[in-house]
C-alpha positions, 0 to 999 in steps of 0.5 A: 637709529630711531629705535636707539633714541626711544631706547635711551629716552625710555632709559633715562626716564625709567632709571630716574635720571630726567623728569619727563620726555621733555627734559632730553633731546637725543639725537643720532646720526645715520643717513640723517640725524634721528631724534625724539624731538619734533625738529632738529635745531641748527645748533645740534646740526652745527655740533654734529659738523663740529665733533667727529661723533654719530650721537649726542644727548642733551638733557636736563637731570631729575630736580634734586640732581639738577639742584645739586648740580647747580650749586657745585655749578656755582663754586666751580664755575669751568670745571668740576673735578669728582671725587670718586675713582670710578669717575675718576677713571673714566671721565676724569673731570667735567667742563662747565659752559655757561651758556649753550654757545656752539664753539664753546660746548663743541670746545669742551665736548672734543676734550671730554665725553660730556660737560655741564652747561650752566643753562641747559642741562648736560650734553654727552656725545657718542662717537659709536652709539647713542649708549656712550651718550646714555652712559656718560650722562649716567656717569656725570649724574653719579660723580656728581651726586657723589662729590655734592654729599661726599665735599658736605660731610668732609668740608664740615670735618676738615677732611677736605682740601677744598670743602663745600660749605653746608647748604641750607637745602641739603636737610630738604634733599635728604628728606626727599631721598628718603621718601624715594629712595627705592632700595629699602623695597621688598627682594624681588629675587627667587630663593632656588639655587640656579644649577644650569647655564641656562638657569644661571643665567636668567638668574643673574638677568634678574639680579641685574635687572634688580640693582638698576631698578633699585637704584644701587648702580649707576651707569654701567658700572658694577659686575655680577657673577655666579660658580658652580663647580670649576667654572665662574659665569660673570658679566663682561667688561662694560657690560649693562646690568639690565640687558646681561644675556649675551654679555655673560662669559663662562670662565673655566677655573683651569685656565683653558678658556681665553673668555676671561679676555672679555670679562669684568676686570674684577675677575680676580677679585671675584675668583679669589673671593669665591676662594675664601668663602665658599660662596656662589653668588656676587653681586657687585654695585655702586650704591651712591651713600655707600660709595659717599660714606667710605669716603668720609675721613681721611683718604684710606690707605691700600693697607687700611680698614675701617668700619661703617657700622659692620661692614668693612671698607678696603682700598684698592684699585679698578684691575689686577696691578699692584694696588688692584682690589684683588688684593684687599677685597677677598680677605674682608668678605671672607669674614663679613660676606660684604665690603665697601671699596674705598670711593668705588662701590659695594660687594657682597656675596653669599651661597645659592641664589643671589637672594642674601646677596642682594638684600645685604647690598640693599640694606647696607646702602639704607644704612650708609644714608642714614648714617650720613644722616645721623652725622649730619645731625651730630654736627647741627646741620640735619 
């Protein structure tokens, strides 16, 4: 269990998630409750007893995040609802507890997997491992960072029912992204085309190990996948994209295989999207200001498109129902070998190495920032 602390602890630090060590008290339960602090306090005692869960993390996010989080804190002072579908999805929405009292986080942490406290920081439970804490935590950072920026550029527009007002520090906070944001970096990915399992997969180890390192996905969202002849390699549901060896499944075309069970749910996406154009690679993340911007306007229809620049953005749902992105998602990357889904994240694809595929989600994440910059400015506030 100690090794699992120190893992999540150098996580947090290494995706940018917490200033330093200091900022995060993780804590897990075997036959005692290990922790990266020098003592376990009486009140993460008492909500261990309180929750039916084996983990919890308390942590205070990076500065600008922490920043940001404070003034949605302060328009909603019990709740912040997201406003992407992802977190939508999974987290639904997020408490908010004034003060670290025992009962009332307990109260909100056996309701949800992780709320906001006004004075601390944000706590997430795990009720398996101390990953569920580590991705819930991910996951509140990333909704919130999304509503703060998306409720901005929609309030100042009137697409929002209820619009943040502009903040003075917004101009400040852009200004420091663009200083540290790390996707405008050189492409870390080989050229050669991978033509075996073995090397198929080291490649797709490396592309996923490059979104996380350049910040183009949160938590553990997004999905990966590679084919080569009849079959589609492609990581499994839930899976961490900087740890994919032994989380990667081998689907045959044909339907022969049962793998597909354990598969990313976009699975049919991909399998379409590798019908229309050709290609060999997708690379599927959730870059923040892409995922910011095709939710600037009004809510997008599942039959509409419209354009960031070149790249177009569809709707569609998480899976294969009706309104699944299976639906939507193929067509747009077959002309443009890049789409944004509506409130959910970035896809592209191309044909041998994930090189081109990776660049393109680098690039058109730099390009949704200084988008939103450049709106920022054409309303006065930037």
């Amino acid at each position: 269990m100690q090794e699992q602390v120190d893992k999540y602890l150098s996580k947090l630090i290494r995706h940018g998630l917490i200033d330093s060590d200091d900022a995060a008290g993780l804590y897990g339960l075997d036959d005692e409750i290990y922790t990266n602090r020098n003592a376990v306090d009486d009140s993460i005692t008492e909500l261990f007893r309180l929750l039916n869960i084996n983990s919890l993390m308390v942590a205070r996010p990076e500065t600008v995040r922490w920043e940001l989080i404070t003034d949605l804190i302060e328009e909603n002072p019990s709740l912040i609802c997201p406003c992407d579908c992802e977190t939508l999805t999974f987290i639904h929405d997020i408490p908010v507890v004034e003060t670290f009292d025992v009962h009332r986080v307990a109260h909100a942490l056996n309701r949800r997997k992780g709320c906001i406290v006004a004075d601390t920081g944000i706590i997430t439970t795990g009720t398996v491992s101390l990953e569920q804490a580590f991705v819930s935590f991910s996951s509140i950072c990333f909704a919130t960072f999304v509503k703060y920026f998306a409720d901005t550029l929609n309030g100042l527009f009137g697409y929002c029912d209820t619009p943040r007002p502009a903040s003075s520090r917004i101009d400040s906070t852009l200004e420091k992204l663009s200083r540290t944001e790390p996707y405008a970096g050189p492409n870390p990915l080989s050229s050669e085309t991978p033509d075996s399992e073995d090397s198929i997969i080291t490649a797709m180890d490396a592309a996923g190990k490059a979104i996380v390192a350049a910040g183009l996905v949160d938590s553990f969202f997004g999905n990966i996948s590679f084919r080569k002849d009849d079959l589609i390699y492609i990581s499994q549901t839930g899976s961490s994209l900087d740890e994919l060896p032994g989380y990667i499944d081998c689907v045959p075309l044909d339907g022969s295989s049962t793998s597909d069970l354990t598969s990313s749910s976009e699975l049919v996406a991909h399998v379409r999207t590798y019908g229309l154009t050709g290609d060999t690679a997708i690379l599927h993340g959730h870059p923040r200001f892409s995922v910011i911007m095709s939710m600037f306007g009004p809510a997008l229809g599942f039959e509409e498109t419209r354009f960031i620049e070149d790249v177009p953005v569809v709707a569609g749902e998480v899976g294969a129902g009706r309104y699944g992105l299976m639906h939507t998602l193929p067509s747009a990357m077959e002309k443009h070998r890049a789409a944004i889904v509506y409130g959910h994240g970035t896809f592209t694809s191309c044909l041998g190495s994930f090189l081109d595929a990776f660049g393109r989600l680098s690039s058109i994440e730099h390009m949704c920032f200084e988008a939103y910059r450049e709106v920022l400015s054409k309303a006065g506030i930037s």
